[in-house]
N, C-alpha and C positions, 0 to 999 in steps of 0.2 A: 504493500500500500504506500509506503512510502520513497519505491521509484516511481509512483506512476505521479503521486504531490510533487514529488521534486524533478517532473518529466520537462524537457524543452519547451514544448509544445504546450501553449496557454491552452487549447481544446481541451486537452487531456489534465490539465492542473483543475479548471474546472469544472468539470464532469466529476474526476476524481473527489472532489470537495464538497461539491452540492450533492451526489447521489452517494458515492461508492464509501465515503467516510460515515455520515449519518447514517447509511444499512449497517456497517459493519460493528457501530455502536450500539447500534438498539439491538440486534441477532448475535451477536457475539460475546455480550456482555466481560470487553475488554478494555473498559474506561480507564478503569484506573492501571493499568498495564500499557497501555496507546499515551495518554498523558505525559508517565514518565520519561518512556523513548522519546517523546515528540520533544522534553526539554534539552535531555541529553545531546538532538541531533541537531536541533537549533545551536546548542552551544560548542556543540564541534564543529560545526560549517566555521563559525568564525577562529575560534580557536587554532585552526590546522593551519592559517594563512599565516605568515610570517609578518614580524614585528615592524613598524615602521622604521624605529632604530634598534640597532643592537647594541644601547647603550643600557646594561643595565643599572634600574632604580627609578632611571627617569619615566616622566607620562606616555611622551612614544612609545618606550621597549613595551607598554602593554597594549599600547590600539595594534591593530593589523590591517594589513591593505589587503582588501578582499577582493578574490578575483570575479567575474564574471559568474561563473557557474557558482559560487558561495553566495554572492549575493544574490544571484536569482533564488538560492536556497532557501536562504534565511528570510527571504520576501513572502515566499509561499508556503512556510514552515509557519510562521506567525500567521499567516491567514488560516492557517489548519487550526491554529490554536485558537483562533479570534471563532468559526463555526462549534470547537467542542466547548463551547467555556459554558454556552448554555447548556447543555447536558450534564455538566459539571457540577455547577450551583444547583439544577434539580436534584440531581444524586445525594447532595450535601444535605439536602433541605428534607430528601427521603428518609437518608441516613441520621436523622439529629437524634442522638438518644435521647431526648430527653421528651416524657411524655405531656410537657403539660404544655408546651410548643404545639400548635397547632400547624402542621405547612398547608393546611387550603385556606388560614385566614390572612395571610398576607403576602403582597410579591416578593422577589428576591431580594429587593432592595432594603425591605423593609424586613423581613425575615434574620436578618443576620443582624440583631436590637439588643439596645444594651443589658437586657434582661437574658435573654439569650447567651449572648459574650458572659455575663455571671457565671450560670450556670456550669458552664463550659469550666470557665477559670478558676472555679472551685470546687470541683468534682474531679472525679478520676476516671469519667467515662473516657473511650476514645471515641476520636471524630473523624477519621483518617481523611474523607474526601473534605472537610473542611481545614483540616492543618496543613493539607496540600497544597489550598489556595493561597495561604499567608506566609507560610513560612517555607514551600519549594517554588513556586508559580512565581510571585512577584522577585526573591531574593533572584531567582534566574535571568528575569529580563533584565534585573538590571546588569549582572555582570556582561549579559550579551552590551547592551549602552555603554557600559564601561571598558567594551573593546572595539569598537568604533569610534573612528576620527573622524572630522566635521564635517569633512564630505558627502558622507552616508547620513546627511539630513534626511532623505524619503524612508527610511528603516529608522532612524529616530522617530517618527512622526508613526511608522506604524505600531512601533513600542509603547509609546504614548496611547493610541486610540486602543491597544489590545491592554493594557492596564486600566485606564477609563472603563473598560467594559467591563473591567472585573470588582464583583463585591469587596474584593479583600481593601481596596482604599476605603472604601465605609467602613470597614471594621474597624481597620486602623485608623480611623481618626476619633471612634470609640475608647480603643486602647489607651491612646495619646491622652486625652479628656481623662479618663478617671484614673490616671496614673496617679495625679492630686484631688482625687476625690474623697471626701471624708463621709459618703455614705455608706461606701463599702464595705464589708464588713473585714474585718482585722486579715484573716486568709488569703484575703485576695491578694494584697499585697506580697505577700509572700509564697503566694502561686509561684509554683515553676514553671508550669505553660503560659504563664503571665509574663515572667522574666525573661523566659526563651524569647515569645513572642515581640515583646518590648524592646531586645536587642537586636534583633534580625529590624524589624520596623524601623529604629533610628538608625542603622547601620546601612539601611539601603535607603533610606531618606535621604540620608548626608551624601552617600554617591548620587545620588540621583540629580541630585540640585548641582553637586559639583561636574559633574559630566556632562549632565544638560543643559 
């Protein structure tokens, strides 16, 4: 599936993307298996190209000049990711352990609420298609941005629109908010999926505004 995403030929990228990806999601029940690969091959398209300088330490030695067939890659890799992301968030919203969540009384948007984030953050259920979103999904795009030099403004820009579409910035600005909230109850803060998530969050914040 993913020679024919990453095939020459625009016909065949979208055919491949409108039909042959969405069957193979719903019948195969290989989301979260498809997901992972799809970050991993995103990050090696760039990854493999070589360093602007071989100076190491400096900003160059980590962007890379991407050739032709890489950036076509990574263009049609992120639009794979830009179609699963809503099967993604439905999966997440399937999966919420927790039973007093209701997922048919509110959209995605609203779904992932600070009462929600509580429970989460102070429980020891897991969440797996939700922890995927926050802390594998977004940490990933951004190191892809943080290996791109400024030329590759049109793959900046699709970076950009493929995190825009993802819940996980609503959450995080959740997280950020009641980092100082004194309603919480005492555990919260001393959550470790609080603290993991907190550190990943400021840590690709901080690249994201410096690279962008």
């Amino acid at each position: 599936m993913f020679q024919l995403v990453c095939d020459p030929s625009g016909a065949v990228v979208e055919v491949t993307l409108k039909e042959l990806v969405p069957a193979v999601v719903r019948w195969g029940g290989k989301l979260d298996q498809i997901s992972r690969v799809l970050l991993a091959h995103i990050l090696a398209s760039a990854q493999r190209c070589p360093p602007i300088s071989g100076v190491e330490g400096t900003i160059d030695s980590h962007l890379r000049i991407l050739g032709e067939q890489e950036r076509w890659n990574i263009d049609v890799l992120l639009r794979m990711l830009t179609e699963l992301l809503p099967f993604i968030h439905q999966k997440a919203i399937e999966t919420c352990p927790f039973a007093s969540v209701d997922p048919t009384s509110s959209t995605p948007e609203n779904f992932f609420s600070a009462s929600c984030l509580k429970l989460y953050s102070i429980g020891d259920s897991e969440w797996s298609t939700f922890e995927w979103m926050h802390t594998d999904c977004l940490p990933d795009l951004i190191k892809l941005a943080c290996l791109l030099p400024m030329k590759e403004d049109n793959l900046r820009t699709i970076i950009t629109k493929v995190k825009s579409s993802n819940h996980t910035s609503h959450t995080h600005g959740i997280i950020i908010r009641f980092s100082s909230d004194q309603s919480f109850p005492d555990n919260f803060s001393t959550s470790w999926k609080y603290l993991g998530a907190m550190a990943k969050i400021i840590w690709s914040t901080l690249c994201y505004q410096y690279f962008l």
